[in-house]
Structure formats: C-alpha cells, structure tokens
N, C-alpha and C positions, 0 to 999 in steps of 0.2 A: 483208108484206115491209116491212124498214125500210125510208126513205129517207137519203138521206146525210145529212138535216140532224136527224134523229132522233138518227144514231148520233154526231153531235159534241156533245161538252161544252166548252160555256164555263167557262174558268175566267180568273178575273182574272191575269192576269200583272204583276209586277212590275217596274222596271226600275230602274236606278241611281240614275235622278234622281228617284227617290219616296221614297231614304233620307231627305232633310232633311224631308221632310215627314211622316212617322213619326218624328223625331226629334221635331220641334213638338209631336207629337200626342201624343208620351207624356211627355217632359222639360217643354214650358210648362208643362200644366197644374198638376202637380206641383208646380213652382217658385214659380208662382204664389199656389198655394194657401199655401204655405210664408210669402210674402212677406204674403200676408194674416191670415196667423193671429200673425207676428210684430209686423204692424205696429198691429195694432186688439186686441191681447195675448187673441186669443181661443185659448187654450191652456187654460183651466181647463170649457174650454163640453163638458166630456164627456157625453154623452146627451142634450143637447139640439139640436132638427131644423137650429140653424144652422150646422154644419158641412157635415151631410148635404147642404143646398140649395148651399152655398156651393160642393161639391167637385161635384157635378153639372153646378151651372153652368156652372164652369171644364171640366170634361170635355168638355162639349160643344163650347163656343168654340174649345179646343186641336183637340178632331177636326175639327170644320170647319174649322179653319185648316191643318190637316196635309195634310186631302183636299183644299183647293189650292192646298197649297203648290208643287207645278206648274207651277202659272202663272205662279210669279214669278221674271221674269228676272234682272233687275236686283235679286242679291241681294249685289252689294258696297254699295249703298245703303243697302238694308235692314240689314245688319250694321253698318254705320258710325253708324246712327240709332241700332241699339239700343247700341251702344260708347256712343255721345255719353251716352243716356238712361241708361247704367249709370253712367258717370263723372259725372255730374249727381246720380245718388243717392248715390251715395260721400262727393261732398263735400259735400253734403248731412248726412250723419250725420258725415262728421268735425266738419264745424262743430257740429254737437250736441252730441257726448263735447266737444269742446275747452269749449264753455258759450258761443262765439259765434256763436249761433244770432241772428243780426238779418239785418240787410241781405242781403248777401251770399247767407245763405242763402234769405233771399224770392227773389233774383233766379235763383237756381239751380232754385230751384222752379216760379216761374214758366216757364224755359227749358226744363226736364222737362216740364212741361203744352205746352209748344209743339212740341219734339220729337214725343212721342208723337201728337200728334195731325198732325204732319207725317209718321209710319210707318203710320200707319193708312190715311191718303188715299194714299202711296205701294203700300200692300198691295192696297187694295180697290182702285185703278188698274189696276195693275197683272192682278190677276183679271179686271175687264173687260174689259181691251186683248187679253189672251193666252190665257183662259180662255170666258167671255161672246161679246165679236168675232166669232171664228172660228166658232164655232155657228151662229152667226145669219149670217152671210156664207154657208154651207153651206146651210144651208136656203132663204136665198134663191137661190142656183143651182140646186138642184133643184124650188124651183119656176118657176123662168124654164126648164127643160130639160124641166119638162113641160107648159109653157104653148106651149112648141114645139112641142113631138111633137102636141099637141093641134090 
C-alpha cells in the first residue's frame, strides 16, 4: 500500500516574481556574449575552443544569477546602476567615433569600473540579506526547538 507521501509529486512551481530572473538567465548571458565578441573583435574565431569556453562561462554566471535573482529586493537600484553603467558605455564610444577619446573618456571608464563593482556588492548583498539570512535564521530555530524538546 502507498503512503500519501509516495503518491505526491513534487514539482517546482513557478511564480511571477521568478520572470526577471529567467529573463537574466537567458537575455544576460547572450548580451554579454555579444558585447565580448564585439569588443575583443573575436568574430572571425570560428572553430576554435574560445568561443565555446567563453559562451559556457557566461551561461553559467547568467544561470546562477537568474536562480537568485529572488532575492533581490531592491531592484530599482540595481536597474539605476545598470542605467548609470550603460550610459557610461555610450558615451564612452561616442567619444570614440567623434576621435576624442582622452580625458573625458578615462574618467568615464574609470566611473564604469566603479559602478560595476558597486552592482555587484549591491547583488551579492543583497543574496545574502534575503537569500543566505533567512536559511540560516531557519535552521537555527529548529535547532533551538529541538534543543527544547530534548
């Protein structure tokens, strides 16, 4: 005879708020990949393994970022960082096509390396606060609830 918990199947459920993070998981990586093959002009590398390693890499990074993408609350932040870090690239390459690539465009670069690495510590924060936390709060109640009982 079954038991009831034979006859249940888990299946993952999804919910509304896991669109953005299958959007990450399939549009980053992509875009990415995009932005690297434009910017390092490897367009001509057909058959050779540095494509292959390059799109794997990103594949992964974008899935782990998708799968928790969840956890992040504060995503008017994170879109305002990545606004900031897009409009930093922009004018970055305008000043390229115009030919005044000096000043200006160092400090725009450098400001691009400081965003970025101010969306990252806001991501990976953000995963520990809302993601990490909660786990670990959880587990310790259930071992203070069975240090009770005990």
């Amino acid at each position: 005879m079954m038991g009831r918990a034979a006859e249940r199947t888990d299946t993952m459920r999804f919910k509304r708020s896991d669109i953005p993070g299958m959007v990450v998981a399939v549009v980053g990586p992509v875009a990415l990949f995009f932005v690297l093959l434009e910017s390092y002009q490897l367009w001509s590398h057909h058959g050779s393994p540095i494509l292959g390693i390059l799109s794997v890499h990103l594949a992964i990074g974008g899935g782990l970022l998708g799968g928790f993408a969840r956890f992040i609350k504060a995503r008017d932040t994170v879109l305002g960082l990545l606004g900031a870090l897009v409009l930093c690239i922009v004018g970055v390459l305008g000043l390229q096509a115009s030919g005044n690539d000096d000043t200006i465009a160092s400090i725009l670069k450098i400001l691009a390396i400081i965003i970025f690495l101010i969306l990252n510590v806001v991501v990976v924060w953000q995963i520990l606060v809302y993601g990490l936390n909660p786990i670990l709060v959880r587990r310790d109640e259930r071992a203070a609830a069975a240090q009770e009982q005990a």
